[in-house]
C-alpha positions in Angstrom: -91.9 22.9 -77.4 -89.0 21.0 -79.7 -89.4 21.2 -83.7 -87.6 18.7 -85.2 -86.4 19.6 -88.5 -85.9 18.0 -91.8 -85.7 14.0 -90.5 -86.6 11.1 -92.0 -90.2 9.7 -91.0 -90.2 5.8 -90.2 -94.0 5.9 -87.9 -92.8 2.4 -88.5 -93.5 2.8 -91.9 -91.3 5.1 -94.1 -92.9 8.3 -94.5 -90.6 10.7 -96.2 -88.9 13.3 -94.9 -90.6 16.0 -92.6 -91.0 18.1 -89.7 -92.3 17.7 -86.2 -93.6 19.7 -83.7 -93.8 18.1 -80.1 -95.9 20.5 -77.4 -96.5 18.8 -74.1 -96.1 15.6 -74.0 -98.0 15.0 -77.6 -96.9 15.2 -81.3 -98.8 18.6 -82.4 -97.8 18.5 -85.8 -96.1 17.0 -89.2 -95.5 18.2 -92.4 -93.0 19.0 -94.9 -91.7 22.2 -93.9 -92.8 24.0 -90.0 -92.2 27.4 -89.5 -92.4 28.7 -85.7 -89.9 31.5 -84.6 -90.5 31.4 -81.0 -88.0 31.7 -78.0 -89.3 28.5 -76.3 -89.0 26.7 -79.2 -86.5 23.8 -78.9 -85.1 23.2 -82.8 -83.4 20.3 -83.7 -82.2 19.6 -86.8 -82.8 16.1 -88.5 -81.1 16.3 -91.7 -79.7 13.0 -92.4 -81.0 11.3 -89.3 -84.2 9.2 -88.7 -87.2 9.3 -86.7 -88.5 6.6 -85.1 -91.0 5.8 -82.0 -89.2 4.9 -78.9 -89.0 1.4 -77.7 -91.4 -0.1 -75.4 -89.9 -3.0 -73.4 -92.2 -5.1 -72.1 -90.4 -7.3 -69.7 -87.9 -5.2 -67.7 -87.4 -6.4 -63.9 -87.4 -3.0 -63.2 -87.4 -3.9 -59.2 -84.6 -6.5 -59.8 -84.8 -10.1 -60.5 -82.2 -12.9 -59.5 -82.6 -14.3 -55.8 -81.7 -18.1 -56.8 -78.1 -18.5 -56.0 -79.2 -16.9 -52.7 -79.4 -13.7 -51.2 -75.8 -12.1 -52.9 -77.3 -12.7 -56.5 -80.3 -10.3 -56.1 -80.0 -8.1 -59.1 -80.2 -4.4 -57.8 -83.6 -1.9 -59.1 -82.8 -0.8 -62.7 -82.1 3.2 -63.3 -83.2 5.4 -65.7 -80.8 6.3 -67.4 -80.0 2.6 -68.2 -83.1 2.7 -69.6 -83.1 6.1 -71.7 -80.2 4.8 -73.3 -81.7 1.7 -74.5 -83.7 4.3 -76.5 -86.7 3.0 -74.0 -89.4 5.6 -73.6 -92.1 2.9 -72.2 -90.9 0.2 -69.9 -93.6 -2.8 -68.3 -92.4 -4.0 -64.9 -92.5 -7.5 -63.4 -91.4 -10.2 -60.8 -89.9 -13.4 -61.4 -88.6 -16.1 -59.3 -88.5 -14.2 -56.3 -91.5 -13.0 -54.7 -90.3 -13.3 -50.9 -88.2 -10.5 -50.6 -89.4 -8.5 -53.5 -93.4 -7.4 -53.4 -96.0 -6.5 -55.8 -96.0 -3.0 -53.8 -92.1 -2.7 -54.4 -92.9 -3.2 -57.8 -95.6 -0.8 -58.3 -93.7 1.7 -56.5 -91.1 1.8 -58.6 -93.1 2.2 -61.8 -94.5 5.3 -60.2 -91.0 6.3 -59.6 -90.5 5.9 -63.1 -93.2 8.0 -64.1 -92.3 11.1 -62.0 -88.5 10.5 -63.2 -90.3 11.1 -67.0 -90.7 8.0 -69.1 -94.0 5.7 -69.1 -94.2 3.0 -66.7 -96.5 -0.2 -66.2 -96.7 -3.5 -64.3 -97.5 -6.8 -63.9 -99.0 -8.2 -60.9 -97.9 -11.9 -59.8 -95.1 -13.8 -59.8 -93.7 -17.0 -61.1 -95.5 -18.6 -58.3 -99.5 -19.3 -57.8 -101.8 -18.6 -56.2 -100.8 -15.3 -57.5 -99.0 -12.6 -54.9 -100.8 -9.3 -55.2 -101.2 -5.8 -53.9 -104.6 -5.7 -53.0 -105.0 -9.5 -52.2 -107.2 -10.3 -55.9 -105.4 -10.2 -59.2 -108.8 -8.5 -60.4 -108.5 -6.0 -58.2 -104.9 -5.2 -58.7 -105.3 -4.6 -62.3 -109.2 -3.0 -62.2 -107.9 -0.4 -59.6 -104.1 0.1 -60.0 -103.4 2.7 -62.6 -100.1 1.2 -63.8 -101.0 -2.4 -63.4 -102.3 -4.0 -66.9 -101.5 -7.9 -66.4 -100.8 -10.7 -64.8 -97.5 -13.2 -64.5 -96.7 -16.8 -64.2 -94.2 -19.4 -64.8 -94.9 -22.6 -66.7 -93.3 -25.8 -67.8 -90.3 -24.2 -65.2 -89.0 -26.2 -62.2 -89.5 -22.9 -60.2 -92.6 -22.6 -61.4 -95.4 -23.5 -58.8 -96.7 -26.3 -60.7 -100.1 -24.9 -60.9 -102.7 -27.8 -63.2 -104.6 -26.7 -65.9 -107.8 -25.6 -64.0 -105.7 -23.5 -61.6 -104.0 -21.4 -64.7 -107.7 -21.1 -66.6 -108.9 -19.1 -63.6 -106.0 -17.2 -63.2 -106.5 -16.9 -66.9 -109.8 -15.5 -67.0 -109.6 -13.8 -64.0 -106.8 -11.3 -65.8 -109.3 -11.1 -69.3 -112.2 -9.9 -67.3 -110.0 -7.6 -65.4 -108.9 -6.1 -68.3 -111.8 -5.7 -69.9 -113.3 -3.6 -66.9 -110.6 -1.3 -67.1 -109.8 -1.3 -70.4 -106.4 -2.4 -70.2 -104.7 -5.2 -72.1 -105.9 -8.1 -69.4 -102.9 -10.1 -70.9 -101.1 -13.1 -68.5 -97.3 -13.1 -68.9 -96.5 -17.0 -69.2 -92.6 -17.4 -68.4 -91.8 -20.5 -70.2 -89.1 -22.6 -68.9 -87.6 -25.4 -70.7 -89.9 -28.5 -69.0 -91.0 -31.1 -71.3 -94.8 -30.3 -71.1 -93.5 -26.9 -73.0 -96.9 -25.1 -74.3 -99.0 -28.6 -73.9 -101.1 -26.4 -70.7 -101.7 -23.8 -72.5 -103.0 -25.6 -75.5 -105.4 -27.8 -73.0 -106.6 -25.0 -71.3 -107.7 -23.4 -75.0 -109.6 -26.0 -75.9 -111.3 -27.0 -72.7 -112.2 -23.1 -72.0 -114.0 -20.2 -74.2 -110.6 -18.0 -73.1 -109.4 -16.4 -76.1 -106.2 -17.2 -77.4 -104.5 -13.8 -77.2 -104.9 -13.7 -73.5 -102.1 -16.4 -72.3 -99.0 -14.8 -73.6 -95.7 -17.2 -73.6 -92.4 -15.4 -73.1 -89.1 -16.6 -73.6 -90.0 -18.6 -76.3 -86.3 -19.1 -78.1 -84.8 -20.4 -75.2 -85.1 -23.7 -77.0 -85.9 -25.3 -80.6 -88.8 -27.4 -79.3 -90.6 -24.9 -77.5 -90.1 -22.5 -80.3 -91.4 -24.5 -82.8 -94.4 -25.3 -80.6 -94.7 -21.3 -80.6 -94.4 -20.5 -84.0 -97.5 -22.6 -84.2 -99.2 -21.1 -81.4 -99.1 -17.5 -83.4 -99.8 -18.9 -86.5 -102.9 -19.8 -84.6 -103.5 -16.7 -83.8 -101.5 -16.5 -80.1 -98.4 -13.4 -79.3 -95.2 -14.5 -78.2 -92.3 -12.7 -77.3 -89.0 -13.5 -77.7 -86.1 -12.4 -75.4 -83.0 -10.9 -77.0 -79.6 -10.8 -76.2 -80.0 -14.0 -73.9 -80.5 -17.3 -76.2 -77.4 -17.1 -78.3 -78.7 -19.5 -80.4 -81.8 -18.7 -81.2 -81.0 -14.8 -81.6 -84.2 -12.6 -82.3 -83.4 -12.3 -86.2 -83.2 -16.0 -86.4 -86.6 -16.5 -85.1 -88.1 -13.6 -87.0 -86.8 -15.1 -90.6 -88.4 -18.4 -89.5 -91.6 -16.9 -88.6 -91.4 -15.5 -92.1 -90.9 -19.2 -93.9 -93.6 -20.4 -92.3 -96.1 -17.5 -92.5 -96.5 -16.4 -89.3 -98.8 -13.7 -88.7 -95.8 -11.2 -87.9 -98.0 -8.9 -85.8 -98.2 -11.7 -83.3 -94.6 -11.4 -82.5 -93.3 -8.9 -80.3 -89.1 -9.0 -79.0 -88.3 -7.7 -74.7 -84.9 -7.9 -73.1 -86.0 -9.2 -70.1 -83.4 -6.9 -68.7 -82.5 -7.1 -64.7 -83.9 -10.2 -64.4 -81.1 -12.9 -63.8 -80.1 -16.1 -66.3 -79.2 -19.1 -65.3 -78.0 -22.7 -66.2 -78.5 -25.9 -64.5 -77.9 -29.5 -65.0 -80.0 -32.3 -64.8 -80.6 -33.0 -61.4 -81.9 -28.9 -61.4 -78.3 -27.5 -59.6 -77.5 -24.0 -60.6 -74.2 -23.8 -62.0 -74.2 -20.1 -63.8 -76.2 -16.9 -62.8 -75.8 -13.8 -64.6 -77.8 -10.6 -65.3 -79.4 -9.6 -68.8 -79.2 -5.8 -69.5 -81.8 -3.6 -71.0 -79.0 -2.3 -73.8 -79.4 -5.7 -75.9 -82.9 -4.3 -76.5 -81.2 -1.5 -78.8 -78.4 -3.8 -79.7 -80.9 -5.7 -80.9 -82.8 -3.8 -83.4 -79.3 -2.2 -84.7 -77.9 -5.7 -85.4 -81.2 -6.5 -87.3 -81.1 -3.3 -89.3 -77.0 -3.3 -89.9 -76.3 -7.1 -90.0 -79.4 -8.8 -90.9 -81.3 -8.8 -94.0 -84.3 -6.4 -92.1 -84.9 -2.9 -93.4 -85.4 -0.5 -90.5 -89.6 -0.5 -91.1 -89.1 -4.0 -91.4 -87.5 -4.5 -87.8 -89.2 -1.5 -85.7 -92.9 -2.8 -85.3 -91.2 -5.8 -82.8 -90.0 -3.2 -80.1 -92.3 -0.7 -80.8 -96.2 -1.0 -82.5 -96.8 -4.6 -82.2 -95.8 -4.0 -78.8 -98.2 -1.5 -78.4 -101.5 -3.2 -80.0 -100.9 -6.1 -77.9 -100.8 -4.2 -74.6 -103.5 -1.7 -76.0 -101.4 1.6 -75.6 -102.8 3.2 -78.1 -100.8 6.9 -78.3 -97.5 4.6 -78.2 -95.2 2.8 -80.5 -95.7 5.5 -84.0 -95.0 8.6 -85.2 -98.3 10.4 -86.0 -100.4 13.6 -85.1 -101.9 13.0 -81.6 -99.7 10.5 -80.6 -97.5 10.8 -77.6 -94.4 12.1 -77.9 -91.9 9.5 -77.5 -89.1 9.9 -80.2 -85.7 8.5 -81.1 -83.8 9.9 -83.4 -80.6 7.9 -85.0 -78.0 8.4 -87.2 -77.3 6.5 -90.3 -75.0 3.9 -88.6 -78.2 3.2 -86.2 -76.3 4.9 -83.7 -79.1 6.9 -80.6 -78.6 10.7 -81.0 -81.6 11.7 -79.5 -84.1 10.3 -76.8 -87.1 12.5 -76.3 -89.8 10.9 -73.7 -93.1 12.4 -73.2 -91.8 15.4 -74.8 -89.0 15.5 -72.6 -85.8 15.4 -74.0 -83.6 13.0 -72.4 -80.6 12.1 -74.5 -78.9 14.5 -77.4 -76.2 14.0 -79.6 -75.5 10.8 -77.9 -75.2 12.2 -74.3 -77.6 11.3 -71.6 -79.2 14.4 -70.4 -81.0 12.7 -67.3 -80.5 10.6 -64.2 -82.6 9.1 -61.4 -83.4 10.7 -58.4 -79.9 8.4 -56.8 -77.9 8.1 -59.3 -74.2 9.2 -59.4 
């Protein structure tokens, strides 16, 4: 058991300053003062710090990504500890460009490997490509019967997309709602948007020539460019979630986006922020030659929220829901993303210069005072 003592609540919401018992893998209890004088009893003391929920990234190539300046650019699997000290407790796997030498399997796989290593792990099945590559041959069917798979993935308005028409991405479409709704899982399609001109002019024609609710298609990557985000804002206003990528589109930065979602009233809830982190950037020109590749790192997803709170004009329960509860309400995690009795234990705990003391994941802790207690099963 760990009893945190004496921090400063923000479930997102401030709410004062209290203590927390973690048992398991489950907040216990909060209040304003615990007493339990027990041996096993982990105590941490919170004075002066805050707690807040860990971050779930939902688009983390946890497998890798890259593949498109050939073989020598394929980004390597992610590790954990990269990952606990991102101040990531809950992590959503995925495939990009490249499903030839990477699988679906691979993918699951790994999450599982995740999950035994200690934080929360889940999946996507598909690729940027359709027809859809799968694990048991039916997207359905991947996500009705695979614990960790929730959703689906595919590329649009992207030159390495597979050009799929309008009738092709409404079955794929429903195909993911209804499988969610079996199951109970989120049923949510990840739509990579790439810079094409058609932008979000599929999606929209698929909405209004199909019953398919609106918050199933889910564009990411929207603030790679001005067009396609304003065409997004729109699309949440509507009553759509995007998610914006951080720490890759320089000039549309994450704050950026956020204040103009605020000017023009944009349901906030319908915005969530991922790193895309291990998956590979790249530039081309106009004839579609690569001429940069790079790798985006999971640590802009803490770098992030800390510029937001320290830089920015956001208060710090202004800032949190993006990486953590209106994360969780769109993929329908319910004990994740808060701070409250019954909920699962996934805590940071930060100093007052947004600085990560403390990483505790499924009661586990993983980081404290700023040192990474944990590595995967490889890792030097």
């Amino acid at each position: 058991m760990i009893l945190i003592k004496q921090a400063s609540i923000y479930a997102p919401a401030f709410q004062g300053v209290q203590d927390v018992l973690l048992g398991g893998e489950t907040i216990l209890l909060m209040g304003e003062t615990i007493e339990l004088n027990h041996p096993d009893v982990m105590v941490i003391d919170g004075a002066g710090k805050r707690l807040v929920p860990g971050l779930i990234d939902q688009h983390v190539h946890i497998t890798g990504g890259g593949g498109e300046g050939s073989f020598k650019t394929r980004v390597p699997e992610i590790t954990l500890s990269k990952l606990v000290e991102a101040g990531i407790t809950t992590v959503v796997g995925l495939l990009g460009t490249d499903a030839s030498t990477r699988s679906v399997e691979n993918l699951v796989a790994k999450a599982k490997a995740l999950k035994e290593e200690g934080i929360t792990a889940y999946a996507h099945t598909g690729s940027y490509e359709y027809p859809s590559v799968t694990l048991t041959g039916s997207v359905r069917k991947d996500i009705v019967f695979i614990e960790e798979i929730i959703g689906g993935k595919v590329a649009l308005s992207d030159h390495r997309s597979s050009s799929l028409t309008p009738a092709e991405l409404a079955r794929l479409a429903s195909d993911v709602r209804t499988a969610g709704m079996l199951s109970g899982k989120a049923g949510a399609l990840i739509a990579h948007m790439g810079s094409g001109r058609r932008g979000m002019g599929m999606i929209r024609e698929v909405l209004e020539n199909t019953d398919i609710p609106i918050t199933t298609i889910r564009p990411t990557h929207v603030n790679r460019a001005e067009n396609l985000l304003q065409e997004s804002l729109l699309f949440a206003k509507d009553g759509g979630i995007i998610d914006i990528t951080c720490g890759t589109y320089q000039e549309w930065p994450a704050h950026r986006v956020i204040q103009m979602a605020r000017e023009q009233q944009v349901p906030l809830e319908n915005i969530t922020i991922s790193s895309d982190g291990y998956g590979s950037w790249s530039t081309y020109d106009e004839k579609g030659v690569m001429l940069k590749i790079g790798v985006s790192q999971v640590s802009s997803f803490w770098e992030s929220l800390r510029h937001m709170v320290m830089e920015e004009t956001f208060t710090l329960e202004e800032a949190l829901p993006f990486f953590t509860s209106h994360v969780a309400k769109a993929l329908c995690l319910q004990q994740k993303g808060r701070v409250a009795v019954g909920a699962d234990a996934d805590l940071l705990l930060v100093n007052s210069e947004m600085e990560l003391e403390s990483v505790i994941a499924r009661g586990r802790l993983m980081m404290h005072e700023g040192n990474c207690l944990v590595k995967g099963t490889y890792e030097v």
